[in-house]
N, C-alpha and C positions, 0 to 999 in steps of 0.2 A: 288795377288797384288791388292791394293785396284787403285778404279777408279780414275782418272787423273783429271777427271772432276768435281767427289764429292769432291776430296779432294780440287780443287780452290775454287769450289761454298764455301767452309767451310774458306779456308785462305780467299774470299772476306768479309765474313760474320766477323771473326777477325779484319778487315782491317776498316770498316765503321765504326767504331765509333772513332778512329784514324782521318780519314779523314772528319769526320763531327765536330769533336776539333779543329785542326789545318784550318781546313778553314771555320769554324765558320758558321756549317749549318747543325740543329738538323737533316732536313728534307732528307739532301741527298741519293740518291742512286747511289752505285756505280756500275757498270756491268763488265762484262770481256773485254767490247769493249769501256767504258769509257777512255777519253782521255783528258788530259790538257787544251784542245781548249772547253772539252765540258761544262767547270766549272767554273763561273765568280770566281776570285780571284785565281785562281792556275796560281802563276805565279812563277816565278824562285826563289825569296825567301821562297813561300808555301812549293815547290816543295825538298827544301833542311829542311825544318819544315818536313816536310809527311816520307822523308826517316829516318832523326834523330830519330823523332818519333817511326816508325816502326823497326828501329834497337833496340830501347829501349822495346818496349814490347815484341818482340820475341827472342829480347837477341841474335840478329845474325848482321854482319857489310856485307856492300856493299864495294866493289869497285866504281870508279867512273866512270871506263870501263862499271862496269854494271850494273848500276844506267843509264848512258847516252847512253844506247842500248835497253833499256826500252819504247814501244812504245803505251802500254796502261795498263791498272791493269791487264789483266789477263796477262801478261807479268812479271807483278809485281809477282803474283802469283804463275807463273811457276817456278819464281827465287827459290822464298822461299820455295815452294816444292823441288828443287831441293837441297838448300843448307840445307837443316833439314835431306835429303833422303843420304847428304855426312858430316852429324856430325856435 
């Protein structure tokens, strides 16, 4: 079974350039402990851009359950590992 943790390091690496489009910042980095608070402009409309977004490139939809129980990127990241790991 591959590592849990290579494979977020690999979905955050997917997800940055995503989130340096939508919130307008070549230069960002994002971490697994990255949080809304830590990123001028991610505010509640970014924040509904970033999911759209990322349902579009990886071709998979959220709930709003679990979008809104989402409490940093590698959170983001466990999602999407999880929902690729159920089809």
């Amino acid at each position: 079974m591959p590592n849990q943790n290579q494979d977020s390091s690999e979905i955050i690496q997917r997800l940055t350039p995503i989130f340096r489009n939508v919130l307008d910042d070549d230069d960002l980095i994002i971490t697994h402990d990255t949080k809304a608070d830590d990123i001028d402009g991610w505010d509640s409309l970014a924040h509904i851009h970033l999911v759209v977004s990322i349902e579009k490139a990886l071709g998979m939809r959220f709930s709003a359950e679990e979008v809104s129980s989402l409490e940093n990127v590698g959170d983001l990241a466990a999602l999407i590992i999880k929902k690729q790991a159920n089809g």
